[in-house]
N, C-alpha and C positions, 0 to 999 in steps of 0.2 A: 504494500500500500504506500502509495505518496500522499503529502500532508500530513499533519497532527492531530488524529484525531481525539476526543477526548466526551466520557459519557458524561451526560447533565442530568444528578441526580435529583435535580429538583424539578424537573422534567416528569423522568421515571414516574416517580413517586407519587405523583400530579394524576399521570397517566394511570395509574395500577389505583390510586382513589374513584377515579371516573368509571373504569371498569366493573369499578367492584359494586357501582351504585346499579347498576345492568342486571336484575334478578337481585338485587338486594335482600337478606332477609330481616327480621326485626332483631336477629339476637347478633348480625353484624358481621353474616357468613352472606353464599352464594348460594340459590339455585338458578341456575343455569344448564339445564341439564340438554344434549346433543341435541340439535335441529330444531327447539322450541323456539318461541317468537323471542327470547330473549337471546339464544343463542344467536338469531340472528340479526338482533339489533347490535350486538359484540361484533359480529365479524361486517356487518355496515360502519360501524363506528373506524373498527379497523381500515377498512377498505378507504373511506373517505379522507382518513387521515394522511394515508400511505397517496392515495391521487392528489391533494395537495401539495406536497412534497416533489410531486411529476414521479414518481415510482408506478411499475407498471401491476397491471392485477389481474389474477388468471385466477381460476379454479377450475376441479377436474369432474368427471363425476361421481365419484366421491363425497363431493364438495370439498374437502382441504383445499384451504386459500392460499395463494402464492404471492408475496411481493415482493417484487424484483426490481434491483438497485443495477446497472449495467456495468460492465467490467471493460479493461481496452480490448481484452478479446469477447466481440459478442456469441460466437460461435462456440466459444469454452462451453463445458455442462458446469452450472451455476453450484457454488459453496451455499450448501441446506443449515439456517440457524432457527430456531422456534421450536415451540409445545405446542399445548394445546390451550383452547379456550371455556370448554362446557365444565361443566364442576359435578358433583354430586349433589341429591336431592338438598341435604344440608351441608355445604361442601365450605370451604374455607373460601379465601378471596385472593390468596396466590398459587395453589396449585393448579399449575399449568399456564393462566395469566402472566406471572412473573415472567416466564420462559420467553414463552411469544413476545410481552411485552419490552423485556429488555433485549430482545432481539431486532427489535424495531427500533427502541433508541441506538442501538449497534448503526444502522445505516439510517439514525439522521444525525449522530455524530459525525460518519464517514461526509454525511453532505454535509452537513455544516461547518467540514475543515476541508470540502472541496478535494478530498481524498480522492485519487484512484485507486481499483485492485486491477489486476492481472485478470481474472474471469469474475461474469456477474456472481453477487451472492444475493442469496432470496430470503426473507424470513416464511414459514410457512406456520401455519394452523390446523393443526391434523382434526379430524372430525371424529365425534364420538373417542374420544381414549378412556374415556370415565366407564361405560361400559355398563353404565345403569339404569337406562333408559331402552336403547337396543344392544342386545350380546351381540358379539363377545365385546370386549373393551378391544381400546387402538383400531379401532375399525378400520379410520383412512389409510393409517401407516401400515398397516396389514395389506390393505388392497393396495397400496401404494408399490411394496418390496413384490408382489406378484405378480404387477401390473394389468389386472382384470378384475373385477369384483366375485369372490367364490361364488360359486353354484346353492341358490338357495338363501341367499342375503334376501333378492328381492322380497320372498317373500316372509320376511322375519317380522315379527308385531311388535311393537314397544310393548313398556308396562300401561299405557294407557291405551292398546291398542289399537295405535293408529302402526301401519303398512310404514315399513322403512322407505321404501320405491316412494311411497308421498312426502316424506320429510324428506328425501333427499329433492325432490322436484321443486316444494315447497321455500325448499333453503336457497336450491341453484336459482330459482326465478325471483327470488328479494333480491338479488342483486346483479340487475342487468348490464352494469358498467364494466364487470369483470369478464376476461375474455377465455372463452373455452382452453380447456389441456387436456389432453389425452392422459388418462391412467398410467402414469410410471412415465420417467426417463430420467437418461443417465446426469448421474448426480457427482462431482467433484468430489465433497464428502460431507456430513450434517456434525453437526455440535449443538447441545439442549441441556438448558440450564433448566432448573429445578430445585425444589427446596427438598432437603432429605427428608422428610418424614420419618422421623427416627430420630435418637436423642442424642447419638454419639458423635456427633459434630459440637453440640452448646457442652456436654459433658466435657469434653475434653479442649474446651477454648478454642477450637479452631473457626478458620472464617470457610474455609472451603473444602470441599471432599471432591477427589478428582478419582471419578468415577470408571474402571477396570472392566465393568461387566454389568451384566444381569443376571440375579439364580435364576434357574429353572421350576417350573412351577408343575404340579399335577392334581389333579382334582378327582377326586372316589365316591361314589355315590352308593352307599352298603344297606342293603335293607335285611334285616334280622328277624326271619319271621318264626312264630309258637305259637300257642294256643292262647286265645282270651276264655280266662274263668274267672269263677268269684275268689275274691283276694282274700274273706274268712273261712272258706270252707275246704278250700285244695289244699291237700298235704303237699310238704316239702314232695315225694316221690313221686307225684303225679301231674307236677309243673314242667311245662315247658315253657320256661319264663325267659323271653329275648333281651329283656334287660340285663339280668345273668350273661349270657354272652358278650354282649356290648359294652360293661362294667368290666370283665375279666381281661378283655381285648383291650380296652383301652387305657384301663389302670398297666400294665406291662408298655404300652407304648410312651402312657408320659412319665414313666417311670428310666425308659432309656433313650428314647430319639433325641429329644436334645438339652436332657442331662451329660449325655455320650456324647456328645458333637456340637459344638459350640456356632456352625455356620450351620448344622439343620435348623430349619422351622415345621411345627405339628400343630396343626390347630382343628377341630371340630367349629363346624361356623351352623351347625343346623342339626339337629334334632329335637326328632319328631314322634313320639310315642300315643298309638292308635290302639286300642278306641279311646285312651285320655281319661281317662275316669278314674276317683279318686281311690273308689273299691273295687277294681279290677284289676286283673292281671293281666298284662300288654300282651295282644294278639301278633303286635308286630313293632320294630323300632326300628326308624329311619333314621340316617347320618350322613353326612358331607364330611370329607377330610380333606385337607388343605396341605399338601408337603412341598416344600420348596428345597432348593439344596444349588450351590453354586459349581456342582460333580454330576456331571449325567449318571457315570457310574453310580455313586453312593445313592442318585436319586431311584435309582434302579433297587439297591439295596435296602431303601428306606420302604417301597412299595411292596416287595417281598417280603418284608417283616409284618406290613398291615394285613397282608392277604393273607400267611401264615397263622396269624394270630387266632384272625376272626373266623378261619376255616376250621382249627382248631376248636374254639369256644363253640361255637354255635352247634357241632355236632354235641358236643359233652352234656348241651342241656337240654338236647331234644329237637333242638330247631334246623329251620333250613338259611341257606344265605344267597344274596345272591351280589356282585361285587361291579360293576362298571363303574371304568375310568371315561370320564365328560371333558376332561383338559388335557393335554400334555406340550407344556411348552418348553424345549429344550433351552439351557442356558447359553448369555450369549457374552463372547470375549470380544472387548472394543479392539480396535486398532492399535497398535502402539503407536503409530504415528502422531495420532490425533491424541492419543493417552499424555505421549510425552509434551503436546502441543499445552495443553490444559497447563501440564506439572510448569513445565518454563514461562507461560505467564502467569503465573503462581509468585514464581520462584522473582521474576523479573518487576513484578507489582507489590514485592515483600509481603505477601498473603500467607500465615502459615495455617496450611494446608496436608493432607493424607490421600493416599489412595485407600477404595473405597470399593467395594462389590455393590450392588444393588440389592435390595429385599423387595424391593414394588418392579412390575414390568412397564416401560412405558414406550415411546412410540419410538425410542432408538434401539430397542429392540431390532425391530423390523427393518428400521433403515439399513442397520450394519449389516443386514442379509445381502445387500447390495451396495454398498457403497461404505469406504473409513468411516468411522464414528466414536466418540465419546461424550461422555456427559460431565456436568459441573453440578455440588450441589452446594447452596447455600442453607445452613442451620434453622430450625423452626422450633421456636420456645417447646420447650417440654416435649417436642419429638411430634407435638400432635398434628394429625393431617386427616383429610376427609371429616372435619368438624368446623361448627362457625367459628370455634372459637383459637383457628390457626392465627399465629402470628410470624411476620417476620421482622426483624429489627431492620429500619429503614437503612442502616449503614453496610446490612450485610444484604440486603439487596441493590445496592448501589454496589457493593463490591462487586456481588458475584457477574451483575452488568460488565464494570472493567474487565474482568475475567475472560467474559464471555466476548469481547471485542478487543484486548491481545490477546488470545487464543487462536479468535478467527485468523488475525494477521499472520499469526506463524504459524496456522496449519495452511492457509492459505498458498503463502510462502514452499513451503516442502510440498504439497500435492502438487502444484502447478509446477512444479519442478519435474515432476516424475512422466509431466504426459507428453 
């Protein structure tokens, strides 16, 4: 890059207030959730902001929004910087804003110190990554790295079932000043700022986590079926109680998964026991299991142990089981390139800083399927996220801005080198 460029945190900070009034809720969070009208009052706002500036504006069908800052080569594939913009039903008001929006101060600092780069860079707004409104999460950036929309999106319903196919029609026709893109092409390389959601960033004083990866995540859907009887009158012998199974299975699991292993995660997010009566003995017990792991291998081993368990217990007490896996997303290792980009303007802005694996997936997941990639994370009071009551310290989101704009320069820098 020629020129000096330099972020305007009182800009930022300006910017990520105004957003955050977009779905505002009373307790001081966001709903915003993917493709609603307030989602796309956000990506209007965006979009208007970026065509006064004279940047240009695309979206694909998808909808992820594209703005594009030009480079001396226009024919280069454009350096990817941005998150996302929808939130959760009760969602904070920087996760994924922050990303996007200090991405955006990134190329109006570049213009307002008349900066050239080498090839254009775009900040983008991936659609749906929250993942609560239409499954799965990352939506864009999923169709984006595969460059076609999977078979069977069309017809996915929200939770308020309304047809994906009309919220994406609905979203593409609010904003008729942006100009068609075809799903996917070649990208230079993305970098996506973020707040850690997790505590060990404010724990340990640091302003930045230069993020290495993402675990791999897998999702088990166990249902533990037995008899429903009267809960006073059945002897101990003649129960086939699912609870029993699903107690025995899972006291062993959180008893070693990650007591034993300090980077696994085990968590039960759902159960369900039918027919629910308070004098009854459960005819059947539904569960969700949650395992993450930053080791395909181990993640392998952690899922053999769940299967093991409950195949085990359930015969013992009489019942039947039955076990489907609804996720599996392999873990993903950024770049070094772009890793070591992060760490040097880190290191070059006196930011101290860690590398860092990911415990959440988000949309650079997917990117680094196709193109270099890393992530930046800046610290979030008490680690909390997906609640109203996230915070982030306005200094360390002005940081992680700076970060994220020398970063750009020297990944910039080394990719356009290489093509």
């Amino acid at each position: 890059m020629s020129g000096r460029a330099r972020i305007n945190g009182e800009r930022l900070l300006k910017r990520l207030d105004d957003f955050a009034s977009i779905g505002a809720t009373a307790a001081g969070g966001v709903n915003r959730q993917a493709l609603t009208p307030c989602d796309r009052d956000a990506r209007a706002l965006l979009a208007r902001l970026a065509m006064e500036r004279g940047f240009g504006v695309f979206q694909d069908p998808l909808a992820n929004l594209f703005i594009r800052r030009e480079g001396r080569d226009g024919h280069a594939p454009p350096f990817l910087i941005g998150s996302h913009l929808d939130s959760q039903p009760t969602g904070g008001r920087f996760d994924g804003a922050l990303g996007t929006l200090a991405a955006f101060e990134v190329l109006e600092a570049l213009e307002d110190a008349g900066a050239e780069t080498d090839a254009p860079i775009e900040v983008v707004a991936w659609t749906n990554e929250e993942g609560c409104r239409f499954a799965p999460g990352a939506m864009g950036s999923m169709a984006f790295s595969l460059g076609r929309m999977p078979d069977g999106w069309q017809e996915i319903k929200g939770t308020d079932g309304v047809l994906l196919s009309d919220a994406l029609n609905a979203t593409l026709e609010a904003l008729p000043a942006a100009r068609s893109r075809p799903l996917g092409f070649p990208v230079l390389g993305y970098l996506e700022l973020h707040i850690e959601q997790g505590p060990s960033l404010e724990k340990e004083n640091l302003a930045i986590g230069v993020v290495t990866g993402i675990q791999g995540t897998r999702w088990l859907e166990i249902t533990v079926t037995g008899q429903a009887a009267h809960a006073g009158t059945t002897e101990f012998a003649f129960r086939r109680d699912p609870m029993v199974a699903v107690s025995r299975a899972l006291n062993a699991l959180y008893d070693t998964i990650m007591p034993d292993d300090p980077n696994a995660r085990f968590t039960v997010g759902r159960l369900m026991v039918h027919p629910g009566s308070v004098n009854s003995i459960p005819g059947s017990v539904f569960l969700s299991i949650d395992i993450r792991h930053p080791d395909s291998a181990r993640l392998d081993e952690i899922e053999a142990r769940v299967r093991t368990l409950f195949t085990d217990a359930a015969p013992s007490t009489g019942c039947t089981l039955d076990i489907r896996k609804t996720f599996d997303m392999s873990p993903a290792t950024f770049s070094s390139i772009c890793i070591d980009g992060v760490a040097t303007a880190a290191q070059q802005l006196r930011l101290p800083f860690k590398q860092m694996v990911s415990g959440a997936f988000h949309d650079a997941l997917y990117v680094s399927r196709v193109a270099p990639a890393a992530m930046i994370f800046v610290s979030c009071r008490d680690g909390l996220s997906h609640n109203e009551a996230e915070h982030v310290e306005p200094e360390h989101a002005v940081a992680g801005a700076r970060v994220l704009l020398e970063s750009t320069r020297v990944n910039l820098a080394n990719l356009t080198a290489r093509l």
